[in-house]
C-alpha positions in Angstrom: -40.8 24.2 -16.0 -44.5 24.1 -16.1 -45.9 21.1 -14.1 -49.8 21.9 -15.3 -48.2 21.5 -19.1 -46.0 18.5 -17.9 -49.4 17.0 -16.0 -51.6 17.1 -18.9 -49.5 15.9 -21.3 -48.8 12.7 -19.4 -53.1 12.3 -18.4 -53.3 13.1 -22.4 -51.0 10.7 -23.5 -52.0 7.9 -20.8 -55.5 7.9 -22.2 -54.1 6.0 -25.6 -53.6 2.9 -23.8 -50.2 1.1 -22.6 -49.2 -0.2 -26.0 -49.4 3.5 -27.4 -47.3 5.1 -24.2 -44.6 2.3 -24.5 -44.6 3.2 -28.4 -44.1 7.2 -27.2 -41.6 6.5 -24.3 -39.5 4.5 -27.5 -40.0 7.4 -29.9 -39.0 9.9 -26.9 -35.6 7.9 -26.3 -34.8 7.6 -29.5 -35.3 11.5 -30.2 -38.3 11.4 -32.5 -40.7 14.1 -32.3 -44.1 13.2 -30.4 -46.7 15.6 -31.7 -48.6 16.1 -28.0 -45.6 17.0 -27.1 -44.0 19.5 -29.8 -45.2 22.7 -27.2 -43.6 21.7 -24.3 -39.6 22.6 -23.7 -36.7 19.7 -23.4 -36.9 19.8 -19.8 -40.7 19.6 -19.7 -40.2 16.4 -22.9 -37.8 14.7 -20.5 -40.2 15.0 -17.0 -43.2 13.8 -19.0 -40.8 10.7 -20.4 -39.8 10.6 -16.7 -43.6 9.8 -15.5 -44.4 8.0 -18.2 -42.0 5.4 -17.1 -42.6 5.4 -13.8 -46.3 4.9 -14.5 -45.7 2.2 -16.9 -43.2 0.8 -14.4 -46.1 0.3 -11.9 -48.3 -1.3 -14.9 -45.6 -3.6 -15.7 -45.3 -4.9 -11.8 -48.9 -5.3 -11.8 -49.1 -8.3 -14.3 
């Protein structure tokens, strides 16, 4: 698994604002193709999903 890959990904898709990452996390869990993410491998889709949610986790405790 490639962690730089998995790291960008997540900065890339985090600078589109939380209503566009909470749109991606539900595409991801229902299976849908994200196209900043079509490069990197299951495992790699499924640790960026996995710090996605635990970023907008924090977010949602915050309000």
């Amino acid at each position: 698994m490639n962690q730089t890959k998995i790291q960008h990904c997540v900065e890339t898709l985090s600078m589109k604002g939380c209503a566009e990452v909470t749109r991606i996390i539900a595409a991801l869990e229902r299976g849908e193709p994200v196209a900043d993410m079509l490069e990197l491998t299951a495992g790699e889709k499924q640790a960026t999903l996995d710090e996605l949610k635990s970023i907008m986790a924090v977010y949602q405790a915050r309000k």
